[in-house]
Structure formats: structure tokens, C-alpha cells
N, C-alpha and C positions, 0 to 999 in steps of 0.2 A: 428418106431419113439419113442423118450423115450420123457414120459412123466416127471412135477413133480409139487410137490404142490407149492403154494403161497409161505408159511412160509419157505419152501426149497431153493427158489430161490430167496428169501428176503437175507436169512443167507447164501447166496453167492455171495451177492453185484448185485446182478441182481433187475435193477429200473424198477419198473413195469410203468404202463400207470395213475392209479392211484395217486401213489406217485409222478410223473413227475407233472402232470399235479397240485395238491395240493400243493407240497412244495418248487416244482422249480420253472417252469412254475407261478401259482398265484402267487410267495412268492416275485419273483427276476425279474418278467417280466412285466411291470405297460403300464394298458393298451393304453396309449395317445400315448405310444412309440410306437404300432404294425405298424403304418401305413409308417413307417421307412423300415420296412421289408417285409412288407403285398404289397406294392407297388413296383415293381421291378423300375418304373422309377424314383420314392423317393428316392430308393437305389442307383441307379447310379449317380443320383446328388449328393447324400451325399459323398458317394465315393470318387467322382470328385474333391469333395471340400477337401477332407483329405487326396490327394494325394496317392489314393488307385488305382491300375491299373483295367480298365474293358470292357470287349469287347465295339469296336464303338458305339456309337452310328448315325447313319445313318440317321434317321427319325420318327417322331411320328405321329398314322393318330387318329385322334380325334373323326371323324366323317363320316357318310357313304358315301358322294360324296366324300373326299378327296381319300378313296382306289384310283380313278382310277389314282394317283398321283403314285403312288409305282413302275410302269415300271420305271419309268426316275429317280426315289431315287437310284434304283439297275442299272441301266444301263451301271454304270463302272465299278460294283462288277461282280469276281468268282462267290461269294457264298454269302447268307445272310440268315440269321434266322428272322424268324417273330414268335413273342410271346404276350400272353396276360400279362399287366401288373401288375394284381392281380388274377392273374393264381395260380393254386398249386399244385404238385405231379409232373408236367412235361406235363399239358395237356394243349394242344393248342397249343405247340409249333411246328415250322413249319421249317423242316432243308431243304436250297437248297445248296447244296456243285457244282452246276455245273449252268453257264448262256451260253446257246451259242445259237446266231441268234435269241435272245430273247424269248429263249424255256428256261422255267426250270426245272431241275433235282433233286428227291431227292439221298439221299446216297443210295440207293439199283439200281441206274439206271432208276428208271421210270419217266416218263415225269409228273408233273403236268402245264394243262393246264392254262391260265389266269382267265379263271371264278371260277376252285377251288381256287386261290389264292383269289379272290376279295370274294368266298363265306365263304371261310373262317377267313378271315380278318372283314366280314360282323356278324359270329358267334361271335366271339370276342368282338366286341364294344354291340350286346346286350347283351354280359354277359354270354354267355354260358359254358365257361373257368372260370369266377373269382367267388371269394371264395364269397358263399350269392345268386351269378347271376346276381350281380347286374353290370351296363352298367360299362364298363370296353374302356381302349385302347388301340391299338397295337403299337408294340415297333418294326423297325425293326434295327434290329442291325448286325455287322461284322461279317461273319463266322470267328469263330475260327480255325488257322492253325493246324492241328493236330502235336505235338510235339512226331518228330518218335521214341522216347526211347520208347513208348510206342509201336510201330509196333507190330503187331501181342497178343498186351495183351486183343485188345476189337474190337468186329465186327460190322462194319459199325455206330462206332459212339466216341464221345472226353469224354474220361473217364475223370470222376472229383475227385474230392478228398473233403470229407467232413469231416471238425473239429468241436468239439463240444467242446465250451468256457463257460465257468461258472467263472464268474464276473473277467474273461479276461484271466483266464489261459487256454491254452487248455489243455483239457483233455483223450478226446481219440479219434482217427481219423481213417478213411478208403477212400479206393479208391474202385469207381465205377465201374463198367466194364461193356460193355452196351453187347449185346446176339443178336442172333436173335429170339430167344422166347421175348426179351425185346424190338424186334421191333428198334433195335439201342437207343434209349435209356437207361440211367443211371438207373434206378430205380429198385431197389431191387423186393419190390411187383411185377416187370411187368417179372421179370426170369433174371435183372442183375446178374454179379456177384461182393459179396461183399468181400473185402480182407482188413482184419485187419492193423494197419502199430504201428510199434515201433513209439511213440510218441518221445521218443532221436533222430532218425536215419532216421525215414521216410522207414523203410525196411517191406517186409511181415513180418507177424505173422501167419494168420489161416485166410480158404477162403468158402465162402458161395455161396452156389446159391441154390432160393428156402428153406434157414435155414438148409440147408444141406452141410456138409463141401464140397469140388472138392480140390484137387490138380492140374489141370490143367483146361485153361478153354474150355468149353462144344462146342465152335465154332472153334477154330482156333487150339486147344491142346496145346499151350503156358502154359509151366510149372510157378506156381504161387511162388514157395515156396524160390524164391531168388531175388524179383522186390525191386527195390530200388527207390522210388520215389525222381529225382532231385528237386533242390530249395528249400529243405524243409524249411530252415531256412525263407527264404522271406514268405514260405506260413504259418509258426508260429507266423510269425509276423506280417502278415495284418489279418490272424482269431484273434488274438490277439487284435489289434487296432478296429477289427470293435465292439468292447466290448463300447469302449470311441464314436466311431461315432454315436453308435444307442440306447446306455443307457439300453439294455436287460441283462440281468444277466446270463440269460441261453436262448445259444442262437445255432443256426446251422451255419455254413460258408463252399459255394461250393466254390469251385475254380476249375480252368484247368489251361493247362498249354500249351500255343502257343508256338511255335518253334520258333518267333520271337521276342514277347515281354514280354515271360515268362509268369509269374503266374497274373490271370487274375481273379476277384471277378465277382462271375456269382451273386448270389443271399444269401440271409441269408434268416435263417429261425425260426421264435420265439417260433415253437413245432415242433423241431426236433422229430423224427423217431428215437422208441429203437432198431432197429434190428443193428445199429451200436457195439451193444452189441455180437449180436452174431456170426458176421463180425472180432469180437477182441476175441472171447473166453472166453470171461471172463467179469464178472457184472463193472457199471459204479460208482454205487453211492461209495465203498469206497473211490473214486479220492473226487468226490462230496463232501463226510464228510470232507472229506483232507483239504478241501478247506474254508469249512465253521470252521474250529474250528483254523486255522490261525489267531494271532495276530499279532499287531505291525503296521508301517504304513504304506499308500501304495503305491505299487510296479510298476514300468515302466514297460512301453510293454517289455522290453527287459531283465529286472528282472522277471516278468512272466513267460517267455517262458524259460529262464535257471532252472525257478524253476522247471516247469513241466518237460523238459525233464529229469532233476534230481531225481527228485520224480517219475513218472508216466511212467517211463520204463519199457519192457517187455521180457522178452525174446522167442525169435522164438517158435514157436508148430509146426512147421511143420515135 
């Protein structure tokens, strides 16, 4: 593994945790606003309301006698995800991709019974999912259709794609790939793998798992180094807009992408995760500077997103 100092990987555009956290973060992110992004159910009504597309919502259980409500919310669904609603990193979230004769299924085939669902839904409201621990509610919502271009790029789970917006341009983006070290989930720390994408084009760049480059990925051997993520534009455009819905300056935007209604805003995040850095190859802050020493007045979602694909282009590493 190569190491390198600080001052090294300052003087190569690489944002440390430090610096994120003091000059973006404090500087661009004013705290009244977190609870916009901190709250995933805040987030979907905001959403709702700006005309941003986002998995169903289904049902909210508030309280502990309501769980035993959730068989008859899911009763007509395939699939349904149950999530905490000031949850973070991915924990508590609950994927059934299968309902049959009122048995559920997660993505790997295995049965959970109804007491893990009500025990866990029970974890959830006192908090043992949300950011603090403090008493929290479950959300459950639509399973996402997996959208098959992606077939064989991520095992047993809806890879996402995350952009990272600084005071509404995006800046530099990657797609998720969830593992089975990642448990089917998106998240990089759990052994996802991360894959850089041309901010112009939505195409790979350079791919990570465990901070370690792959060319192909670790589960299924699907070669990385020619994925073209469809819809980019739409998903430029709503990372873009959720700038003006949520007032953060520097901010996270997941999306996925359903086969039937497209590009779908899962969550934002007001302290995004540097490893998107080394997902893309290459340091974030000179886009950053890019952006903060712009004059002149400001710019529509749709002059933003020409600007950065203009600017903030890359080409292939692979």
C-alpha cells in the first residue's frame, strides 16, 4: 500500500477530512438546514414538493403498537424496504425484494420471519439506527425495480450513484456497486465497489474496492472499465436542484435508477464521504476552488450542470 504525507496530498487536490469539515462543511452548510437531509422523511416531502422523483412512499409507523400495522401496508407489494428515518451509513435499512403467502424474503433468499421484522422496526423507533440514538421513525417505502443495464455490475443489491454538489454544480460523481463482503449493500467501507464516472458523460473512469483499484468486479467479474451510466443528464440535474431545495452548499445526492420510472432521489447527505475521491483518481478540492473564485450572477440548474460538465471533465484511467 503507498503511503503519503499531508502536505502531499493537499498539493494534489486531495480534500482531507479536516479541511472538508472547516471550510466546506462549516463554511457552506448552516446548521437549521441539517434536518432537511438528517431526516430522510423531511427529504422526501421536500422532494415531493420540487417535483423531484423518489421511491414510494408506502407508510410511516410512528410508534410501537402501530408495527403490528405493516403486514396489511405491504400486502399488495413484491418488495418493500423498511429504513430508519435519521439513520446513517446504510444501517437499519431492511431490503425484502420477494412477498409470497405472507412469508418475506431478503435479496440473498433467506426468509425473515414477522417477529424479526416487528423487532427490528421496534430497534428503529428507540433509536438504535439514528444519528445521536435518539427515538427515530420507520419509513417503509417501494422496493426499487432494478434497472437491467446494470445486470451483472452489482451482487444482490440497486447500485446508486452519488454526486457531490457544491453550491449547486456537481462536481465529481461515482457509482456504487454493492458485494457480497458489502452484504448487498452500496457502501464503500462495508467492501462495495466504487467506480469513478466522467462528470460530461456519466462513463467509468477508475474503480475501487477497499481503496484499491479492480478492474473487474470481485462478485460477478463484470469488466468496469466501459459502464456508461444512462440518464445522466436528468441525474445532473435533480443533484443540481436539490442545491435550491435544501440550502446546503456542500452537499451529497444518492440516486438509483428504476427501470420504470428512472432516476429516483434515495437520500442527501450534508457530510458526504471523501473516499469518492479515490473512486475518481484524482483530488476534489481544485473543482471546489473552481467554484468558489467564480464571478458574475447566478446560474440556473441547467447553466450549472453545462458549466461543470464543461469544466470538470476527465478522461478514462483505465
Amino acid at each position: 500500500m503507498k503511503y503519503a504525507w499531508p502536505w502531499e496530498l493537499s498539493r494534489s487536490g486531495v480534500l482531507n477530512m479536516n479541511r472538508r469539515n472547516i471550510s466546506y462543511i462549516g463554511r457552506y452548510n448552516q446548521r437549521k438546514f441539517y434536518k432537511r437531509v438528517d431526516d430522510k422523511l423531511i427529504t422526501k416531502q421536500l422532494a415531493l414538493a420540487n417535483n423531484i422523483a423518489v421511491p414510494d412512499l408506502i407508510g410511516v409507523v410512528h410508534e410501537q403498537h402501530k408495527i403490528q400495522e405493516i403486514p396489511a401496508m405491504v400486502s399488495d407489494r413484491t418488495g418493500f424496504v423498511i429504513k430508519p428515518a435519521k439513520g446513517s451509513g446504510g444501517k437499519g435499512i431492511m431490503v425484502i425484494t420477494k412477498v409470497n403467502n405472507g412469508c418475506y424474503y431478503k435479496p440473498n433468499g433467506h426468509e425473515v420471519t414477522h417477529n424479526e421484522i416487528y423487532r427490528h422496526v421496534s430497534n428503529i423507533l428507540s433509536g438504535l439506527f439514528s444519528l445521536g440514538g435518539k427515538p427515530d421513525v420507520a419509513i417503509v417505502e417501494g422496493l426499487i425495480e432494478f434497472d437491467p443495464v446494470f445486470e451483472g455490475f452489482s451482487y444482490e443489491g440497486v447500485p446508486d450513484i452519488r454526486l457531490i454538489v457544491f453550491k449547486g454544480f456537481p462536481v465529481m460523481g461515482m457509482l456504487r456497486l454493492s458485494t457480497a463482503a458489502s452484504d448487498g449493500k452500496a457502501n464503500l467501507h462495508q467492501g462495495a465497489v466504487g467506480v469513478g464516472l466522467d462528470i460530461a458523460t456519466g462513463k467509468s473512469l477508475h474503480a475501487v474496492q477497499f481503496d484499491l483499484p479492480v478492474d473487474k468486479h470481485p462478485d460477478t467479474h463484470f469488466p468496469l472499465n466501459n459502464m456508461s451510466v444512462p440518464h445522466w443528464e436528468t441525474l445532473l440535474h435533480t443533484a443540481s436542484s436539490a442545491y435550491e431545495m435544501c440550502e446546503l452548499g456542500y452537499l451529497g445526492t444518492d440516486m438509483v435508477l428504476d427501470k420504470n420510472k428512472g432516476p429516483l432521489l434515495l437520500e442527501l447527505n450534508a457530510r458526504p464521504g471523501l473516499t469518492i475521491q479515490i473512486a475518481n483518481g484524482k483530488g476534489i478540492l481544485p473543482r471546489l476552488k473552481h467554484v468558489e473564485a467564480m464571478k458574475g450572477p447566478a446560474m440556473s440548474v441547467e447553466e450549472r450542470v453545462a458549466y461543470a460538465k464543461k469544466h470538470f471533465s476527465s478522461n478514462p484511467k483505465f
